[in-house]
N, C-alpha and C positions, 0 to 999 in steps of 0.2 A: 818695495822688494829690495833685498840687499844687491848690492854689486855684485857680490861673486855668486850670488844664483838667477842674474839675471843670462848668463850664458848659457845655464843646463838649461835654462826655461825655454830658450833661445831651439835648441836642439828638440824640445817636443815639440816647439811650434815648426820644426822643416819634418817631423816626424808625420804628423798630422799632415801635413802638406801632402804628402809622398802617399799616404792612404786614400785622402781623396784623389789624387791622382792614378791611383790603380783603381778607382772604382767607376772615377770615371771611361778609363779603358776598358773595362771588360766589360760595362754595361753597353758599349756600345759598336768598338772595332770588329768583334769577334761576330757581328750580328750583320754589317755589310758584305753585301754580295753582288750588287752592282753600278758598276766603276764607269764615270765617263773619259775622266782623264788617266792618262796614257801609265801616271806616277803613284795614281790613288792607291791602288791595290795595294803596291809595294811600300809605300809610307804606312798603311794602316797597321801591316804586317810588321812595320819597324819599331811602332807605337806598343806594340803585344810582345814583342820577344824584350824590348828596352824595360818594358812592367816584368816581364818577370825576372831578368835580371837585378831588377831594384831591392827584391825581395830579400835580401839579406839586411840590406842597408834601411828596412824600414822599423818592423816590429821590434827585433834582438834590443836594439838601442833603448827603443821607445820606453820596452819591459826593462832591459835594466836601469833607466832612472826612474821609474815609477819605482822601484821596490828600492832604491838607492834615496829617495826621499820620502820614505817611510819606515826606514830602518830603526829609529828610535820605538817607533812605537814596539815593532817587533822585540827589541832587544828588552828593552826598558819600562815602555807603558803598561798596566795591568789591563786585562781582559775587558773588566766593564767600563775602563775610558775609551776601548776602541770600538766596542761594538756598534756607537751610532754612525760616526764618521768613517772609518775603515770599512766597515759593513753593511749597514743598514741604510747609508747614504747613498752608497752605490747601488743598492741592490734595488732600490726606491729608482734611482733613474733608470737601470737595465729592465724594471717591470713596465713602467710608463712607458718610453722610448719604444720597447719591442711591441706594445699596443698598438701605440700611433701609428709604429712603421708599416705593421699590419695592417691598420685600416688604411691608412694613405699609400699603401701600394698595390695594394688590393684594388683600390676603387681605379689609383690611377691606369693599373693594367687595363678594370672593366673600361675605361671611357676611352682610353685612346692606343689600346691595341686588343680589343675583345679577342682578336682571332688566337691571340695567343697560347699555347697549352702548357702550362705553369703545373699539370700533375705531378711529373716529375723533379719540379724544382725542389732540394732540398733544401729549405731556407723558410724558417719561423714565417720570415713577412710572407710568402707566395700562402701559406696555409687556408687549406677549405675548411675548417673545423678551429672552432676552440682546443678540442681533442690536439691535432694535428700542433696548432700552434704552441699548447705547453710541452709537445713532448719535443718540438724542435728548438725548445729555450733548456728545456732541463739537459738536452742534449749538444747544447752551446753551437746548433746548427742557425746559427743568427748572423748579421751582420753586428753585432752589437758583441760578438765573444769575445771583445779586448774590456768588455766590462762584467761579462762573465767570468776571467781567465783571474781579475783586481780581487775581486771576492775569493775565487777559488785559491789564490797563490798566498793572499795574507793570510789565511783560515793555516793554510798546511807549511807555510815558513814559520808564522809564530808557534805552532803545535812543535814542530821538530827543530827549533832553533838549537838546541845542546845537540844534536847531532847531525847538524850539518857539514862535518868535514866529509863522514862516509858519505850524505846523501848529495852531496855534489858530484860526485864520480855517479853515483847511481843517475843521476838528472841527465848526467851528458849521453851517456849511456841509453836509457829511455830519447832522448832528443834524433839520438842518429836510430836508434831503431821503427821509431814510428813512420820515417820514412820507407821501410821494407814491409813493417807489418800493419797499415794500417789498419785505426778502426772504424766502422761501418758510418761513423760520423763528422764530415768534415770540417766542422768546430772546434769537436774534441781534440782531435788529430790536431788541428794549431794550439791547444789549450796546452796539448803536453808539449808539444816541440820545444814550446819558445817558457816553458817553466823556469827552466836552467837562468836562462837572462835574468828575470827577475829576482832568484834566488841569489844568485851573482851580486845584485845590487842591494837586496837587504840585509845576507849574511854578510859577504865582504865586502861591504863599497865603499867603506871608509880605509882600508888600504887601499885595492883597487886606483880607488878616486886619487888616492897619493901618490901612487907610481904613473898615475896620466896625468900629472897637474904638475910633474917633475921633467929639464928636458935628459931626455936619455943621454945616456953615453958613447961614442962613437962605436964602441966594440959591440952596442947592443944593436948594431944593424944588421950583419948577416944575418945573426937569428932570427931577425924578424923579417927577412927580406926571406929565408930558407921557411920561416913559418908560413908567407905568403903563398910562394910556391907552393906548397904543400894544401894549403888553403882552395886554391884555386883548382888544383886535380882532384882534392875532393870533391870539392862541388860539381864538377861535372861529373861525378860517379854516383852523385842522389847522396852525398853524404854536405849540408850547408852547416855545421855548426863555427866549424873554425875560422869558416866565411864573414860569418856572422861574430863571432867575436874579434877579427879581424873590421869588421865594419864599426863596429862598438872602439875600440882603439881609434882607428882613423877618425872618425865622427867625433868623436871626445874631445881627440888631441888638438885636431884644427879648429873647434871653435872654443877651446881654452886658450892657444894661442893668438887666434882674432882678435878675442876679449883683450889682451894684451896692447892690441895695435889700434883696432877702431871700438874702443868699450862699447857695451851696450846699453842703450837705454829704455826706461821702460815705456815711453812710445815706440820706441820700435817694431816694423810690423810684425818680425818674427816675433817678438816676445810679447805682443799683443796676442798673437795668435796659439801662441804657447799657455798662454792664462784663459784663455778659451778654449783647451781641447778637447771637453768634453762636451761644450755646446758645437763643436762643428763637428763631432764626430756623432754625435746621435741624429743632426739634422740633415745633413749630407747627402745621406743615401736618398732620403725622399726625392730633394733636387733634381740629383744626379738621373734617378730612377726617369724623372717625368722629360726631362730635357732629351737624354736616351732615345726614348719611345716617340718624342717627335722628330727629331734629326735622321733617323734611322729611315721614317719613313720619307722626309727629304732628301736624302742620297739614293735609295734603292729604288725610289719614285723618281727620280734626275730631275729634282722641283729646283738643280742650281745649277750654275751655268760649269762649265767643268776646270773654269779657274777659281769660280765660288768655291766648291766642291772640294777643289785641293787645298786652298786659304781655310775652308774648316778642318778638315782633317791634319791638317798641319799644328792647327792651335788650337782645338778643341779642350784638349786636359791642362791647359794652361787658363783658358774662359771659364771652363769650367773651375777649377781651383778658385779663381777670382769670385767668382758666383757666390758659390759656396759657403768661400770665409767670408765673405760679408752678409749674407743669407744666416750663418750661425751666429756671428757679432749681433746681429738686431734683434735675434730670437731672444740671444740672452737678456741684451737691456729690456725688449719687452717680458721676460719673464722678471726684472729684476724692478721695474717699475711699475710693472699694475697687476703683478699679484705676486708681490712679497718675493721670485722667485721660484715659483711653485714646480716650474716644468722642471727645477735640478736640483730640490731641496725637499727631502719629505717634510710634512706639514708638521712632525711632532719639532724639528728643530727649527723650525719657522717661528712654534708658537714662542719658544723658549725663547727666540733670537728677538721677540719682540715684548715678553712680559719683564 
C-alpha cells in the first residue's frame, strides 16, 4: 500500500472502531437495571450519552472516504468495469452477511435469552419470517446498511455525476430534513442523512482532499472557529450536518498531520484494521449480540461482586472492541485460506481470480 494512503486507511480503521464501539453500548447499557455498586448506574449512563455524542465523528467521515476512494471509478470508469466490484461485490457480501446474521442471532436469542420479545424489533436479523427478513434488507432496516448505503450511493453518484453542483445543495438539504421528517424506516433514515458525505468524497474529493492536505492560513481561523460555534448550536437543535463536516475536517487534518510526525505503517494496528473493514463489520454484530445477552444477565443477576461489576462496565466497549477485531481478523484469514475467500467474495470473481 502506498504511503500516502496508508493514513486515510488509518482513519477507516478508527472508523470501524467507533462502530463497534456503539454497538457494543446499546446492545447492552441501555438493557441494565440492576446496580450493585453505588457508581454503576451513573457510568453506564456516561457510556450511552458518550455513544451518542460520537455519532457525528463516526459514519460522515467513514462515507466520505469510501466515495473519496472510488471516485475514479465514478468519474472515469465505464459502467460494465464497475458492476462486479463496485456492485455486485458488495451486494454478494450485504446478501450473505444479512443471512448469517439472521440465523446466528436468531438462534443466539433462542438459546440464551428465549424470554425475550424481539416482535417489535425493527431489524432484518430479529425477523420471524423470510417475508419479514427481505422487506427489512430492501428496506435498509439492518445492521449491515453501511453496505446497503455502498451500493445505493455508487448507483446514484455515477447516474448524476454532471450534475452534481445542484445536487449537492439538494443532499444537504435532504440530510438536515430527514431529521424533522423522518421515514417509517430506521436504515433508510441513515441511508439518506449521511448521502451528502459520500457524495462529498466522490464528486469533490480531490479538491476537498487538497485544501485538508494543505496547512491553512492564520486568518482562516476565525471562520473556522465561528463555523464551529455554529456547528455546535446546531447540533443541539437536531440539526448534525455541519457537526459532522466539522468532524470530517478535524479527523482528516490530524491524521494527515500525524502521518507527518509518526508515518504509518502497514502493520499498524489501525491500518491493519482499516484493510479489514468489512470483515469486522459484517462479523461484529454476531459477537457483540452473544457477549450482550450473557453479561446482561451477569449484572442484573448480581452474578459479580460490585467492584467486578464496576471493572466491567467501565471497560466493557473497549473488551469488547478487542474481541471483535480480532474475532473479524481470523474470520478473514479463514475465509481467505480454506475457501478461496468465499464469506467476502462472490464465487463468479473467485472463479476468474483462479482460472
Amino acid at each position: 500500500m502506498q504511503q500516502k494512503t496508508l493514513w486515510i486507511n488509518q482513519i477507516k480503521g478508527l472508523c470501524i472502531c467507533l462502530v463497534v464501539v456503539y454497538h457494543s453500548v446499546i446492545t447492552f447499557y441501555p438493557h441494565l437495571f440492576a446496580f450493585q455498586h453505588p457508581w454503576s448506574e451513573t457510568l453506564s449512563k456516561c457510556w450511552i450519552y458518550f455513544n451518542l455524542y460520537l455519532a457525528p465523528f463516526r459514519m460522515p467521515v467513514f462515507f466520505f472516504i469510501s466515495g473519496f476512494l472510488i471516485r475514479r471509478y465514478i468519474a472515469e470508469v465505464p459502467w460494465k468495469n464497475c458492476v462486479d466490484k463496485r456492485i455486485w461485490h458488495i451486494f454478494y457480501v450485504l446478501a450473505l452477511w444479512g443471512v448469517l446474521q439472521w440465523l446466528a442471532l436468531r438462534q443466539l436469542n433462542g438459546w440464551l435469552a428465549p424470554e425475550r420479545d424481539l416482535s417489535n424489533a425493527a431489524n432484518a436479523a430479529y425477523a420471524d419470517s423470510p417475508g419479514e427478513f427481505l422487506y427489512g434488507m430492501l428496506t435498509a432496516s439492518t445492521s449491515l446498511w453501511y453496505l446497503y448505503a455502498l451500493v445505493v450511493y455508487f448507483i446514484f453518484c455515477k447516474l448524476f455525476v454532471r450534475a452534481k453542483a445542484p445536487l449537492i445543495v439538494a443532499l444537504a438539504l435532504l440530510s438536515v430534513a430527514i431529521n424533522f421528517l423522518p421515514l417509517p424506516w430506521w436504515g433508510m433514515n441513515s441511508v439518506l442523512r449521511n448521502v451528502i458525505y459520500y457524495a462529498l468524497g466522490a464528486w469533490f474529493g480531490t479538491a476537498i482532499m487538497g485544501w485538508l492536505t494543505t496547512t491553512l492560513p492564520r486568518r482562516a481561523l476565525i471562520p473556522l472557529l465561528l463555523f464551529a460555534l455554529a456547528a455546535v448550536a446546531l447540533y443541539f437543535k437536531g440539526i448534525p450536518l455541519l457537526m459532522a463536516l466539522l468532524s470530517i475536517f478535524v479527523i482528516m487534518k490530524l491524521f494527515w498531520r500525524a502521518s507527518h510526525y509518526l508515518p504509518p505503517g502497514e502493520n499498524n494496528w489501525l491500518n491493519v484494521v482499516g484493510s479489514n473493514t468489512i470483515a469486522i463489520y459484517t462479523t461484529h454484530r454476531i459477537l457483540v449480540e452473544g457477549a450482550s445477552l450473557v453479561l446482561i444477565k451477569q449484572v442484573n443477576g448480581h452474578a459479580l461482586t460490585p467492584t467486578g461489576e464496576l471493572l466491567l462496565l467501565l471497560c466493557y466497549p473497549f473488551l469488547s472492541l478487542i474481541l471483535c477485531t480480532l474475532f473479524g481478523l481470523l474470520v478473514r484469514q479463514f475465509s481467505r485460506r480454506l475457501s478461496a475467500d468465499l464469506l467476502f467474495s462472490p464465487p463468479a470473481k473467485r472463479a476468474l481470480a483462479t482460472s
